[in-house]
C-alpha positions in Angstrom: 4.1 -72.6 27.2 7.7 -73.1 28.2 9.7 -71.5 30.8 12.0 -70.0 28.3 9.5 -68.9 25.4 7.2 -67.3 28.3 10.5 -65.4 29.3 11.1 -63.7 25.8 7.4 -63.0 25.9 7.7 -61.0 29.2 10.8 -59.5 28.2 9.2 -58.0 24.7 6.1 -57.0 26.3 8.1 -54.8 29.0 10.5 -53.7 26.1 7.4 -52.3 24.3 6.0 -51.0 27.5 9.3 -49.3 28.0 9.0 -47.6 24.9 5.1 -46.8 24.5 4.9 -45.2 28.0 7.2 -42.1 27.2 5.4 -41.8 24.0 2.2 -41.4 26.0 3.5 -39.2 28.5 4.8 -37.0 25.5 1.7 -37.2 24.2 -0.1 -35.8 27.1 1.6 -32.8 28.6 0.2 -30.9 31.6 -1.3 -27.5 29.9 -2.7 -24.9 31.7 -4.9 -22.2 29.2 -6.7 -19.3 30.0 -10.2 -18.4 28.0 -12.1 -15.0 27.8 -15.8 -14.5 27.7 -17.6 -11.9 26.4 -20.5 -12.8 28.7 -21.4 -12.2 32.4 -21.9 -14.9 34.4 -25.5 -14.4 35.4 -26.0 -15.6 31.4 -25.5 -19.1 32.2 -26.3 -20.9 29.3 -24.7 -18.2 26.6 -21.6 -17.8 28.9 -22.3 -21.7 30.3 -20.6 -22.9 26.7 -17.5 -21.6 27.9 -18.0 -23.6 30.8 -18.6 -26.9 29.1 -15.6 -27.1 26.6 -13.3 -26.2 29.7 -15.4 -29.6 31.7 -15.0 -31.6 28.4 -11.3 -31.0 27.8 -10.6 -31.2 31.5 -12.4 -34.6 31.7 -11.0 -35.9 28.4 -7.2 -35.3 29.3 -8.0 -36.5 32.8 -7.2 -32.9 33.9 -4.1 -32.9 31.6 -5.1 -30.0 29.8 -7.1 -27.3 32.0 -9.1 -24.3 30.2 -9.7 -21.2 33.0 -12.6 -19.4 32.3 -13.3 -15.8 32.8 -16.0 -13.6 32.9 -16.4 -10.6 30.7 -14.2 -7.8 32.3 -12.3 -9.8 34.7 -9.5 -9.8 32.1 -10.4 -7.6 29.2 -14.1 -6.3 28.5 -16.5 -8.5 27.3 -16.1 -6.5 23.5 -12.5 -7.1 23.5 -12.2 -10.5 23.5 -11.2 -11.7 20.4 -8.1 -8.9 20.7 -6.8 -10.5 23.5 -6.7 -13.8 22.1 -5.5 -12.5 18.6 -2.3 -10.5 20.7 -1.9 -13.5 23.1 -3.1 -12.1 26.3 -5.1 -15.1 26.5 -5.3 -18.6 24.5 -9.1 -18.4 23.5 -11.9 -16.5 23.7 -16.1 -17.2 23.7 -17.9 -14.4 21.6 -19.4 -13.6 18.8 -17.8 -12.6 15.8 -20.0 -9.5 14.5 -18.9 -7.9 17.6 -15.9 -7.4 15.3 -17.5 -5.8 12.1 -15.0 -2.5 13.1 -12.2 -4.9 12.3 -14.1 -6.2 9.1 -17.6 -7.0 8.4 -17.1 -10.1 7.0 -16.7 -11.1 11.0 -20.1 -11.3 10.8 -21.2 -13.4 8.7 -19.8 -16.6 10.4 -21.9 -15.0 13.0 -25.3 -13.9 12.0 -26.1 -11.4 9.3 -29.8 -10.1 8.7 -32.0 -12.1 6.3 -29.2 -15.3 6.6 -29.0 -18.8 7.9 -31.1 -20.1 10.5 -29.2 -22.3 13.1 -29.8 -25.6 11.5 -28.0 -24.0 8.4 -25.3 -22.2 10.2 -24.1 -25.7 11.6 -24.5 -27.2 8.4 -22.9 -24.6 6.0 -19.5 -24.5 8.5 -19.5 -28.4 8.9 -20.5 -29.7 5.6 -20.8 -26.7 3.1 -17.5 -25.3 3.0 -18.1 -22.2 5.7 -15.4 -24.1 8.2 -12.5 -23.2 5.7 -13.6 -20.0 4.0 -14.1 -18.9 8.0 -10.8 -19.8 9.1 -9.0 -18.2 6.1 -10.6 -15.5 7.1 -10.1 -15.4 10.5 -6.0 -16.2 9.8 -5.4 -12.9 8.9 -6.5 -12.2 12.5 -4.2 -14.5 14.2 -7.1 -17.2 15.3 -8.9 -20.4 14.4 -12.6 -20.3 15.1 -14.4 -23.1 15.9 -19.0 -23.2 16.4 -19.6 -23.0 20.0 -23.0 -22.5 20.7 -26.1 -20.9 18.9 -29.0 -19.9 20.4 -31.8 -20.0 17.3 -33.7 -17.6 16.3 -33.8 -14.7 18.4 -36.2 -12.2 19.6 -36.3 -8.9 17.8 -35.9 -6.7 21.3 -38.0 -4.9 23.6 -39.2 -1.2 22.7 -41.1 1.5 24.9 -43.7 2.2 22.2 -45.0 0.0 19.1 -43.8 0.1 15.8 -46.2 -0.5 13.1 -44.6 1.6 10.2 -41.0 2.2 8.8 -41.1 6.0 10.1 -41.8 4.8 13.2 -37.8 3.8 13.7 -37.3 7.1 12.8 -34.6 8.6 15.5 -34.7 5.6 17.6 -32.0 4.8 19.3 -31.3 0.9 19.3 -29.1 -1.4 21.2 -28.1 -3.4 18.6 -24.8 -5.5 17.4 -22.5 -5.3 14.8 -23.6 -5.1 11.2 -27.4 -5.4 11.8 -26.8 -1.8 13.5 -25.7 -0.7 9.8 -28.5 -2.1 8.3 -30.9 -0.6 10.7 -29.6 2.9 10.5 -30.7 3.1 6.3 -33.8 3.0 7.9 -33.7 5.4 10.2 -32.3 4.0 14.0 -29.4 5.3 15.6 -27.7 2.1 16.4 -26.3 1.7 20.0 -23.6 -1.3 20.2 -23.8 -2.4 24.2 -22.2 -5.3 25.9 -25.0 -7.2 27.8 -24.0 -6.2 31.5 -24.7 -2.8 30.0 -28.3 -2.5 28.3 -30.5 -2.5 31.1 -29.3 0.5 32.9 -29.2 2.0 29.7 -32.9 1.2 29.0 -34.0 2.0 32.4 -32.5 5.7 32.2 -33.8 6.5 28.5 -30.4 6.9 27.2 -31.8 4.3 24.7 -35.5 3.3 23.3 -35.2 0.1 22.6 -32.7 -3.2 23.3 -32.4 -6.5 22.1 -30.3 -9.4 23.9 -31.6 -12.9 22.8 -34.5 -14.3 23.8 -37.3 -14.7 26.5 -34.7 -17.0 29.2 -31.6 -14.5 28.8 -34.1 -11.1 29.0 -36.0 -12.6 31.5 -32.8 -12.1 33.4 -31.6 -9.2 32.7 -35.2 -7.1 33.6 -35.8 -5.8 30.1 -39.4 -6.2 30.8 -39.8 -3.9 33.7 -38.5 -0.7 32.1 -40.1 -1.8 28.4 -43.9 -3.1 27.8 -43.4 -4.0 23.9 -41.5 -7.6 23.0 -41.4 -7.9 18.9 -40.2 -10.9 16.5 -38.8 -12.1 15.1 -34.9 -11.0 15.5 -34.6 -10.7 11.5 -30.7 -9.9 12.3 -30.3 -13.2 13.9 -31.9 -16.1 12.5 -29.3 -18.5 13.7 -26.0 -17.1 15.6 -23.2 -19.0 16.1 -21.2 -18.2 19.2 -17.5 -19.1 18.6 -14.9 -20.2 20.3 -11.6 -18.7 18.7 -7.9 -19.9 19.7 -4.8 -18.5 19.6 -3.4 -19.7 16.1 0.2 -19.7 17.3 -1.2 -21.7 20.8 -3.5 -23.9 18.8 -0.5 -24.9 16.4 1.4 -25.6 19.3 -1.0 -28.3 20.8 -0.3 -32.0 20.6 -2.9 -33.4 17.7 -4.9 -35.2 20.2 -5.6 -32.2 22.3 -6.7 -30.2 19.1 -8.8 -33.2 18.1 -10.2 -33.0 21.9 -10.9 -29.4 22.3 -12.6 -29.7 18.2 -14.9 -31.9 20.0 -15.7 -30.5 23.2 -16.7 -27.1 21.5 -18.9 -29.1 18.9 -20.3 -30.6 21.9 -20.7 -27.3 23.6 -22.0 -26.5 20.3 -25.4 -29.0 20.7 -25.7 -27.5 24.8 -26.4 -24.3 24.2 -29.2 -24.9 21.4 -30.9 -27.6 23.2 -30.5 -25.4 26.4 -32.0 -22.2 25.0 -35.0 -24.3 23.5 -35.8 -25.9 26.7 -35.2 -23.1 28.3 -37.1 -20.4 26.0 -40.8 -21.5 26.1 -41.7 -21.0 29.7 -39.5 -17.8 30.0 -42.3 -16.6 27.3 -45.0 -17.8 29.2 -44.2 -16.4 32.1 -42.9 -12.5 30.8 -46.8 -12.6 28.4 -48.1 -13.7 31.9 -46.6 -10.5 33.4 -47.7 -8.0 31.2 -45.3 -8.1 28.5 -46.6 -7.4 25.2 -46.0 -9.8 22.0 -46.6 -7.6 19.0 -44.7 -9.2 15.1 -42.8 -6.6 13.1 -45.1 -5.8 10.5 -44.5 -6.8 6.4 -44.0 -3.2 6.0 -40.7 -3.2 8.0 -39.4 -6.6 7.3 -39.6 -5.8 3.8 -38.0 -2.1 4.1 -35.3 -3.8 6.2 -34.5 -6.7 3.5 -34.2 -4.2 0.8 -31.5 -2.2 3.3 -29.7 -5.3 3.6 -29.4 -6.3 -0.2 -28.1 -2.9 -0.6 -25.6 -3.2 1.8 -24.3 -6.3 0.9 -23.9 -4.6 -2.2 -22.1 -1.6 -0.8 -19.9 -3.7 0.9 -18.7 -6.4 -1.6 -17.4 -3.6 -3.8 -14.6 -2.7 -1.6 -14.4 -5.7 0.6 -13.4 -9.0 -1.4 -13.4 -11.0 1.7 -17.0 -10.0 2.4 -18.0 -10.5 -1.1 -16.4 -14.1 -1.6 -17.7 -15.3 2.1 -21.5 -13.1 1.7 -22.2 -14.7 -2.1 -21.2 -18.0 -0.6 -23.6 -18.1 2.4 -25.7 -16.6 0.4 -25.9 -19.3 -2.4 -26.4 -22.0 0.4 -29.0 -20.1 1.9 -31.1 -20.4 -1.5 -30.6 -24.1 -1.7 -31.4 -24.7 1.9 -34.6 -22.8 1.8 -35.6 -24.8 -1.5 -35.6 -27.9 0.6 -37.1 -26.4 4.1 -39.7 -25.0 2.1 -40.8 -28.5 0.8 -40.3 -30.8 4.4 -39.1 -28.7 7.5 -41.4 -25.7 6.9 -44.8 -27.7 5.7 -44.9 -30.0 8.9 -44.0 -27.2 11.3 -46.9 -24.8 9.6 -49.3 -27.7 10.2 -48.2 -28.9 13.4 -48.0 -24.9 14.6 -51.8 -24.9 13.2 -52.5 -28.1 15.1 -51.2 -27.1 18.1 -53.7 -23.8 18.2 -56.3 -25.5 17.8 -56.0 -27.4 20.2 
């Protein structure tokens, strides 16, 4: 090349560089946000999703853009969390969304609802079946965007001081027990008890309640449930497949450059993955050991499964004819729900049966 053609060479690439470096600065402001939890720390894998999104954003923006993470009730109490994002106290929040059914109940169905979608279909109604934007029209009216931040499968159906074979044995009984599945649960007889996690176990331990459910064997492993209660059912009927969601600030979230939305999309679908693949590693040998310590297995019976789906269609019903928003988001999950069982029941469900069956005998 000659001297003078390599010159205008050099001069055009620093030109561009000139002109492509303040775009990238621009691009890549220095953002500091602040994110509620509606879980205590010692929950590390239900409050650890929180944790990851604010490592995979950090690390993505090469600590550009910063996400501080807060316990529940170091801010606002773990119950309150999506009012402090939705009122700007904070940019985002980590809960669950049937926490919320005082607001609305259709919170909960992006959630978990009783009888719906296991966590496989949660995942795939919101990404693929149109639950993302029925969710977050719903979730507008609120001031927020939500986005699927962990799940953690099926979960267990709580831990009770005396056995329950029979519908009148729920009679009275007063239940720790979340959002809408607390409504569904008293047409059967419980008095429904909504307590933030931190909360249950003194609350069990005392007598003011009978009988509490959390999640699963890791998570009320930790929390003691089995020292002050003998009987662990299942399955968790309520919760086949909870999403926990991450919800932003809509006005914040607007206000982000589009390569740290697409960034912090990602890092909560990636938090997403964790906490299922965490709580099913984590799971089996929390069972083992809590059966290994006395702690007695017993499956709710036909009798109350079926008692508690017919309180749930009637619910629904209830609720869908003063609530358009439940009835346009409850008829949709549930249409998706019939579809995706009409496939599980011909691949997923037949070569778990058999390899379940395989497996006990040995």
């Amino acid at each position: 090349m000659k001297r003078r053609d390599f010159l205008k060479v050099s001069a055009a690439g620093a030109a561009a560089t000139a002109v492509a470096a303040p775009a990238i600065a621009q691009s890549s402001p220095e953002i500091k946000w602040r994110l509620t939890s509606s879980f205590p720390k010692s929950l590390d894998t239900i409050y650890g999703g929180a944790d990851q999104v604010a490592k995979y954003v950090a690390e993505m923006t090469d600590n550009k853009f910063q996400i501080q993470v807060f316990a529940a009730g170091e801010i606002v109490p773990g119950l309150q969390a999506l009012d402090a994002t939705s009122n700007g106290t904070v940019e985002m929040c980590h809960t669950v969304s049937y926490y919320y059914v005082g607001k609305d109940p259709t919170f909960a169905i992006y959630a978990s609802v009783p009888f719906g979608l296991n966590a496989r279909m949660q995942n795939s109604w919101w990404y693929q079946g149109g639950g993302e934007a029925l969710g977050n029209e719903f979730f507008k009216k609120f001031g927020v965007i939500g986005f699927p931040c962990g799940n953690t499968g099926t979960q267990m159906g709580g831990w009770f001081r005396k056995e329950i074979k029979t519908v009148a044995d729920l009679s009275g009984l007063k239940f720790r027990i979340g959002g809408i599945a607390g409504q569904v649960l008293q047409k059967v007889g419980v008095v429904p008890q909504q307590l933030a996690g931190g909360d249950i176990y003194p609350a069990l331990e005392k007598g003011t309640i009978d009988a509490a459910e959390w999640v699963g064997p890791y998570d009320d492993e930790k929390l003691g449930f089995q020292k002050v209660a003998k009987y662990y059912y299942y399955p968790g009927f309520w919760e086949g497949g909870p999403t926990v969601h991450a919800y932003c600030n809509l006005e914040k979230w607007n206000a982000l450059p589009k390569n740290y939305q697409a960034i912090l999309t990602n890092a909560t679908a990636n938090a997403n993955s964790w906490m299922a693949a965490r709580y099913d590693m984590q799971n089996p040998s929390a069972l083992k050991r809590l059966v290994a310590s006395g702690t007695q297995l017993r499956p709710f019976t036909n009798e109350v499964l079926e008692a508690c789906l017919k309180a749930t269609n009637e619910l629904w019903g209830e609720i869908s004819a003063k609530n358009a928003d439940f009835k346009k988001s409850i008829d949709a999950m549930q249409a998706y729900r019939s579809d995706q069982y009409l496939w599980w029941q011909v691949a997923e469900y037949t070569f778990d049966s058999f390899m379940i069956r395989s497996r006990t005998r040995g």
